[in-house]
C-alpha positions, 0 to 999 in steps of 0.5 A: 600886129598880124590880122590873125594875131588879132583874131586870135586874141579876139576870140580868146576876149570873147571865150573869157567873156562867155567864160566870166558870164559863167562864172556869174551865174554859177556863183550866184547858185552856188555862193557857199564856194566863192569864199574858197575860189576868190583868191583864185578868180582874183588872181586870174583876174589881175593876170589876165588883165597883165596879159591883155595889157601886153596884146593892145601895148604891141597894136596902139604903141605905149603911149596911146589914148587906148593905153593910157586909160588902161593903165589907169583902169588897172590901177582903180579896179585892179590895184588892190585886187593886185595887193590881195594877191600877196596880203589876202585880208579883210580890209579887201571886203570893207570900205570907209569911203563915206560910211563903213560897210562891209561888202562881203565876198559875194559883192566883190567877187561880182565887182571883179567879174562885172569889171572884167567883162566891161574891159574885155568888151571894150577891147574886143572892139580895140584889139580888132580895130586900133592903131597908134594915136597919130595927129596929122595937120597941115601947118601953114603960114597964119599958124606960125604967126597964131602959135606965136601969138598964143605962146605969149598970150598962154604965159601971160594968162597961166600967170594970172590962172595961177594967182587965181589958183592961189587965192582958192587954195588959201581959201580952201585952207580956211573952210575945208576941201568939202566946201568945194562941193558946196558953193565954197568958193563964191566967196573968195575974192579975185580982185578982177574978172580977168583974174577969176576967169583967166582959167578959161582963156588960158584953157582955150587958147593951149587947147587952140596952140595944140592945132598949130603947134610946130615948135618942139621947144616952145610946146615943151615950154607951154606943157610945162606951164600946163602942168604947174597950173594943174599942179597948182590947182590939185592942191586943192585936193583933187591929186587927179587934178595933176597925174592925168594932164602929166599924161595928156601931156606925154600922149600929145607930145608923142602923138605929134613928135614921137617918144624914143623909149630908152633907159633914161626915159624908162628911169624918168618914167619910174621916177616920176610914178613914184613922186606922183604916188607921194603926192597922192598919198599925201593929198589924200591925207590931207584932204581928209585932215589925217596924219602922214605916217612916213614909215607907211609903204608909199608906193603900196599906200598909193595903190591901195588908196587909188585901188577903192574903185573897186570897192565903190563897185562892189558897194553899188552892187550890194545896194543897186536894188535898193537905189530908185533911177528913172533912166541910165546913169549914163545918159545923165552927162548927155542929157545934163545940159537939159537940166541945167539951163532949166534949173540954172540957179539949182544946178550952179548952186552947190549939192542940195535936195534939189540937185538930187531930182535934176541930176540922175548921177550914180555919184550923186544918188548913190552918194546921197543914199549912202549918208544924205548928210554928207552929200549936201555937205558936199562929199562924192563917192565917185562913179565907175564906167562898169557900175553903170554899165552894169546898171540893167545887168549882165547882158546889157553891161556886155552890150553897152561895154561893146558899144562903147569901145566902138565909140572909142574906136571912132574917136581915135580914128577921128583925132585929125579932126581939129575940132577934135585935137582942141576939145581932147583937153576935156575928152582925152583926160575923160577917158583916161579916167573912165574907171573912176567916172561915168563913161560919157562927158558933161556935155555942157562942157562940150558945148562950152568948148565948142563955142569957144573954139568957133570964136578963136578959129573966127579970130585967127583967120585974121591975116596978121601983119 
């Protein structure tokens, strides 16, 4: 795309920044007309996003980083917003995750500008600066022998990791998908060390196989093991578990070899968006012990559910004043490997009263004021990259929202860093997921990833014979 092209788009993001901010503040004074402007803010809103979606598709390709994560930032925060556009209702205003509550029109009109700013800013930065994802590393003879080595070392571990997975889901099925968050799988019996930690040899052995990877059929293979393992291991519930590697996936495969979109691909692509929605229609069912209605609209089911990170926005912003946090909600995954090793046995032992004064998480805080019994239960609201940013107001939600897409930025620009490509299995699928979590990482596990990956690297500069 044409540098003046992308100053063009650029000044009309900040335009529509400047604009929303004043929106903001008029609705604030003048709260008595939000109630007959909402529909049409909300159908601004889910344009303009379409729009902007086009611009950054034709600067970082289809299948970026960049992209993907929009796509799912469309679907959390956009998606019933998108649905109201054809079935205004009042189901729009309400949610029921955790508690009912009823959010009003004020509530959801700010979530809608506060999300709105909070992709504009961060595409501000993208659109000036982005490019399509591209991997580039050398390839040399050590690493053909290392990407044979760990093709067969991957097999033999997703085979054990899946047994494992096994075992947790028929113990899920015994003691309830909330027990996860509770310490409910300390007791599941894995009959071997080998077994109850296979997950993190076969994690760090394919994150390794992504720096030498040379083969197209031996990497379509291991994605595949990749996928089953992931597929095996949302059937405990967690339905993301499954639809963000599918896309780590795609984005690696054509970060290194180059998807050709064609009509068949395209029928691929619709076909499986549309087994995927399923799925998560009926896990979420399941998850909260509810009957399937087959007759339901699927694919608008599927988008209506996803779609509640809006409402976990909106329900923040009716009850922010009213939640005590002694500094931001986003610092909290940075500075998390502080408090965890200080109070291990706390941190490592299920949501409890305790956690609640180490952990200075939006999910567990404001969980936790929504209905204490059910956070030490073990239920989670979730958090959302524009309600924490949003946490000090408008001003500062523009500035942090900037900053981080510079942030972003410099990680797409820095993907030939190996340490990078092997640690993109936690911070690729993290961003991919920014509207529905905070915007930072647990550090721990970085730093687990880290030291992992220093130790494979030690053992594969070994010369083998």
């Amino acid at each position: 795309m044409a540098k003046e092209i992308r100053y063009l788009i650029a000044a009309l993001l900040a335009i529509l920044i400047i604009l929303n901010c004043f929106f903001y503040y008029y609705f604030q004074a003048n709260k008595e007309e939000i109630y007959s402007a909402f529909y049409f803010y909300n159908l601004f809103s889910v344009v303009t996003f379409g729009l902007l979606f086009i611009a950054i598709v034709r600067i970082g390709g289809l299948f970026s980083i960049h992209i993907i994560s929009s796509f799912f930032s469309f679907l959390f925060l956009y998606g019933r917003a998108f649905l109201y556009i054809f079935e205004p209702n009042k189901y729009f205003f309400e949610t029921e995750l955790i508690d009912y509550e009823y959010i009003g029109f004020s509530n959801m009109l700010i979530a809608l500008i506060v999300s709105n700013i909070f992709i504009y800013s961060i595409n501000v930065v993208y659109v000036l600066f982005g490019k399509p994802d591209r991997i580039k590393f050398n390839i040399t003879t050590l690493d053909f022998k290392t990407e044979r080595i760990l093709f067969y070392f991957i097999l033999v571990f997703g085979a054990l990791y899946s047994f494992k997975l096994f075992l947790e889901f028929r113990h899920i099925l015994i003691v309830g998908y909330a027990a996860l968050y509770a310490g409910g799988l300390e007791s599941v019996n894995y009959y071997s060390p080998i077994i109850k930690y296979s997950h993190v040899v076969f994690t760090g052995f394919f994150s390794y196989y992504l720096l030498v990877v040379h083969s197209k059929k031996r990497f379509v293979i291991l994605a595949v093991v990749f996928f089953v393992v992931s597929f095996l291991d949302s059937l405990k519930g967690a339905r993301i578990a499954v639809i963000l590697p599918l896309f780590f996936i795609l984005w690696y495969y054509n970060a290194i070899f180059t998807i050709r979109v064609s009509i068949a691909t395209v029928f691929k692509g619709i076909l499986a968006l549309v087994l995927l929605a399923s799925f998560s229609i009926y896990t979420s069912f399941k998850r909260n012990s509810l009957e399937v209605d087959l007759g339901t609209n699927i694919l608008k089911s599927a988008i209506s559910e996803t779609g509640s990170t809006l409402q976990v926005v909106g329900r923040y912003i009716k009850n922010k004043d009213l939640i005590n946090a002694p500094y931001p909600y986003f610092l909290e995954p940075i500075v998390y490997p502080y408090f965890y090793f200080r109070n291990f046995n706390v941190m490592t032992n299920g949501q409890s009263e305790e956690m609640l004064k180490h952990r200075n998480s939006l999910n567990h805080q404001f969980t936790a004021y929504v209905n204490k019994e059910a956070y030490l239960f073990g239920s989670g609201m979730g958090s959302s990259s524009p309600a924490e940013f949003f946490q000090y107001g408008l001003f500062l939600l523009i500035l942090f929202s900037g900053v981080f897409g510079f942030i972003l930025i410099f990680f797409y620009s820095q993907l030939y860093q190996k340490v990078l490509i092997y640690l993109s299995t936690n911070l690729v699928l993290h961003i991919f997921f920014i509207a529905r979590e905070t915007p930072f990482p647990n550090t721990i596990g970085i730093l687990k990833g880290l030291f992992v990956y220093f130790i494979l690297k030690t053992l594969f500069k070994i010369k083998w014979s």
